[in-house]
C-alpha positions as CSV (number, residue, x, y, z in Angstrom):
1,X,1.4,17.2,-21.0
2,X,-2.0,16.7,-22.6
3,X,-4.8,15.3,-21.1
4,X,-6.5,11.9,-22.3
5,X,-9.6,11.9,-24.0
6,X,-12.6,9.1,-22.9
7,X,-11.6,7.3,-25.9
8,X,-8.0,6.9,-25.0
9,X,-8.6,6.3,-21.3
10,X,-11.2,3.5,-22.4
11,X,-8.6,1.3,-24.7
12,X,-7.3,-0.1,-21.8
13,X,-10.4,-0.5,-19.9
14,X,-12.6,-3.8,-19.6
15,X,-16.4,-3.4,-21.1
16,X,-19.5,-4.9,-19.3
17,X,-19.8,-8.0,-21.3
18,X,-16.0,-8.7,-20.6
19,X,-15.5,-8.1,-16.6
20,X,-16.4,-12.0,-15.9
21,X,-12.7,-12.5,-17.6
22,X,-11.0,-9.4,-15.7
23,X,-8.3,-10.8,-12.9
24,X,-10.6,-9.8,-9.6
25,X,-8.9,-8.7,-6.3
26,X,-10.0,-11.8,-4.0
27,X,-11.6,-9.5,-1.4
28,X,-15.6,-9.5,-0.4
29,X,-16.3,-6.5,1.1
30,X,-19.1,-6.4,3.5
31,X,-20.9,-3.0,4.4
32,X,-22.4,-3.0,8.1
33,X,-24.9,-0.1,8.4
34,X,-23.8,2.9,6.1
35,X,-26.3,4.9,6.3
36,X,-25.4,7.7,3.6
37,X,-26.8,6.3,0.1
38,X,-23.8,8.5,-1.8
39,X,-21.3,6.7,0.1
40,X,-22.5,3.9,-0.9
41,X,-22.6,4.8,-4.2
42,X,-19.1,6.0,-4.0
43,X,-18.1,2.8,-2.7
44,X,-19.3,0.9,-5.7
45,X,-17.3,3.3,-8.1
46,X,-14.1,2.5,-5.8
47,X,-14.6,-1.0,-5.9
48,X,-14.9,-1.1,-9.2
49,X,-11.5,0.7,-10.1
50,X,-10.2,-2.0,-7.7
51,X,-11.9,-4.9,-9.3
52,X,-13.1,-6.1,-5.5
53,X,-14.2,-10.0,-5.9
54,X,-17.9,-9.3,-4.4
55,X,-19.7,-6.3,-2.2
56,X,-22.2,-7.1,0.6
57,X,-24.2,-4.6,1.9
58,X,-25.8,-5.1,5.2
59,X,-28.1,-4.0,7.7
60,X,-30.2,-1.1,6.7
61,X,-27.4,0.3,4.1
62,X,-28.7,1.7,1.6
63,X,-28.5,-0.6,-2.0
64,X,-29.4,0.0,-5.5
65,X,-32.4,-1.3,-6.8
66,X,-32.9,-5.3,-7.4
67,X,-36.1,-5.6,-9.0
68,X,-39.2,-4.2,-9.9
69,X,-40.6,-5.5,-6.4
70,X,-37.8,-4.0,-4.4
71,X,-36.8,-0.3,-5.9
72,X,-33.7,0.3,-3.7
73,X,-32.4,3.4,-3.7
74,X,-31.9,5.6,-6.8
75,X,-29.4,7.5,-4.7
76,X,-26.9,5.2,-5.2
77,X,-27.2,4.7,-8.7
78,X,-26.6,8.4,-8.8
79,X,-23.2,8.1,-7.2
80,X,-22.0,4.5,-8.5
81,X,-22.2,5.6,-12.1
82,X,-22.9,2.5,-13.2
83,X,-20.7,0.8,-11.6
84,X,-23.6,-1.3,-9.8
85,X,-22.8,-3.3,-13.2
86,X,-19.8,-4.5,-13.1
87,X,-19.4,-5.0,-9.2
88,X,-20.9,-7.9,-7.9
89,X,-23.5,-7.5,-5.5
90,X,-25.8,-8.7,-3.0
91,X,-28.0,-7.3,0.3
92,X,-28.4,-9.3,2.7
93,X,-30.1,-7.8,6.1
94,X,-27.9,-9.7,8.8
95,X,-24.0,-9.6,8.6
96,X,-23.5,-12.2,11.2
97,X,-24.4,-15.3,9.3
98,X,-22.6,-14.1,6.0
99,X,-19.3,-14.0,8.3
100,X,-19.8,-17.0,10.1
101,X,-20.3,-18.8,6.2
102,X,-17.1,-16.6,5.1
103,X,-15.3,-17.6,8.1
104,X,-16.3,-21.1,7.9
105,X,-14.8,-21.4,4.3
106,X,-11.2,-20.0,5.5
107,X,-11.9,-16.6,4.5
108,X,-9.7,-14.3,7.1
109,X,-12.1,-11.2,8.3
110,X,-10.6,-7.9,8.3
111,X,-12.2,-5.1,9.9
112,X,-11.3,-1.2,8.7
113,X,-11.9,-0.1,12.7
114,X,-10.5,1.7,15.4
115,X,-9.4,-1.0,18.4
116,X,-7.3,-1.5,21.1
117,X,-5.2,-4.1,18.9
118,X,-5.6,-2.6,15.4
119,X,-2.9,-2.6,13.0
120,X,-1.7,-0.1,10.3
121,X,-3.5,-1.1,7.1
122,X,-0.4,-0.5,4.8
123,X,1.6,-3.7,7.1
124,X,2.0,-6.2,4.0
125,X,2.2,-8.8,6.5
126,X,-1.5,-9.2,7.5
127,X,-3.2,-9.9,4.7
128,X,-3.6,-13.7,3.3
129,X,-6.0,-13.4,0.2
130,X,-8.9,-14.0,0.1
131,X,-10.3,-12.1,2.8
132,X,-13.3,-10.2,3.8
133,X,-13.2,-6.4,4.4
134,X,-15.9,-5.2,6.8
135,X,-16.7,-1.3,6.8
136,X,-18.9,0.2,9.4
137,X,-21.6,2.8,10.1
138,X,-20.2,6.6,9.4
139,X,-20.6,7.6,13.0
140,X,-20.8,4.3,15.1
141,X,-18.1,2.4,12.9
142,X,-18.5,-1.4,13.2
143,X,-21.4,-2.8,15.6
144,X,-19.3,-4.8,18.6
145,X,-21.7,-8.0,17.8
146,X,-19.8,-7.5,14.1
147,X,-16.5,-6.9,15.3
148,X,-16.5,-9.9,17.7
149,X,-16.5,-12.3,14.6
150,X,-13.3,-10.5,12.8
151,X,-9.8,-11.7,12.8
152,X,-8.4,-8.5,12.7
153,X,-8.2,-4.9,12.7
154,X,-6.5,-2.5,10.3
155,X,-6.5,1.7,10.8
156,X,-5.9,4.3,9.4
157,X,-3.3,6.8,11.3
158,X,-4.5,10.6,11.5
159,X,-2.4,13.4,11.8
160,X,-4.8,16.6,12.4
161,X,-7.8,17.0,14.7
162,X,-10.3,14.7,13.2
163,X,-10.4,10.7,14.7
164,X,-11.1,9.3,11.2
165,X,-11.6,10.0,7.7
166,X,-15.1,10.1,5.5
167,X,-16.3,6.3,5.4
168,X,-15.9,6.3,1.3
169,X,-12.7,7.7,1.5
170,X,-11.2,5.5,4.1
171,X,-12.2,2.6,2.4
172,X,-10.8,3.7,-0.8
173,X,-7.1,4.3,0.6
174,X,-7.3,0.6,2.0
175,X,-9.5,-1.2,-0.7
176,X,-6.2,0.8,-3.2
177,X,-3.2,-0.6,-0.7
178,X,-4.9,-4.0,-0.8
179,X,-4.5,-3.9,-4.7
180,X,-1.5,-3.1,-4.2
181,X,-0.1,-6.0,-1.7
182,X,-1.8,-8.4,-3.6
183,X,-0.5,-7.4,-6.9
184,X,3.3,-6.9,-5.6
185,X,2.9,-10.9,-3.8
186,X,1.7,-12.2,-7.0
187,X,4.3,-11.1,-9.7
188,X,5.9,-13.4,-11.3
């Protein structure tokens, strides 16, 4: 076995000018309130070896840079790795009008929480793309005004001590198994 230079591993990558032509997963993922700048840096990096359709971060998460006017945080650059690039992005401060406008065009909302009702985010039977994943706040998960607006819950199960994983982490397993449904339902 021999590992695979960057060269190799890039000939079956996409390039920056070319991502606008790259199949995307048909998910908008919207981040409510994470307050740790690496996971949201981490998050981009994930999203983009899942080609997510668009990310949304909300409330006072923090977000890379958009201008000279508005410097962001450089954290998150740090992490992302340049994926800020070829993920698209956009803050807005308020989630609950970016739902209601998401819900209002028949896009199902999916939170990644905890509930009484939640369901096991590997159950193929949930999903009808697109949808909307909302991830919450790293200690507080998703805000209950948030959670109201969402058609559904998927978790997680735990096996040790711990009642959840890392916020970046959790959202990789499920942002990867919803690559994954969607790719098995469309094969041809």
């Amino acid at each position: 076995m021999r590992k695979l230079s960057h060269d190799e591993i890039s000939i079956n990558r996409s390039t920056l000018d070319k991502i606008h032509t790259v199949k995307k997963l048909p998910v908008t993922v919207l981040l409510n309130s994470i307050r740790s700048s690496y996971n949201v840096g981490s998050i981009f990096r994930t999203s983009d070896g899942a080609m997510i359709e668009k990310l949304i971060l909300c409330g006072y998460t923090p977000h890379p840079p958009i201008d000279d006017e508005n410097k962001g945080n450089k954290d998150v650059l740090k992490t992302a790795l340049g994926s800020t690039q070829s993920v698209k992005w956009e803050y807005i401060k308020n989630p609950i009008d970016t739902i209601k406008d998401l819900k209002a065009n028949g896009i199902k909302i999916c939170a990644l929480e905890l509930t009484e009702n939640s369901k096991s985010y590997s159950d193929s039977n949930l999903y009808e793309f697109p949808l909307c994943l909302v991830v919450g706040n790293e200690i507080t998960g998703i805000s209950q005004d948030v959670l109201d607006l969402c058609d559904y819950s998927i978790e997680i199960p735990q096996y040790g001590i711990k009642q959840s994983l890392n916020v970046a982490v959790a959202y990789g397993i499920a942002i990867f198994e919803l690559r994954k449904i969607f790719d098995l339902s469309n094969k041809v």
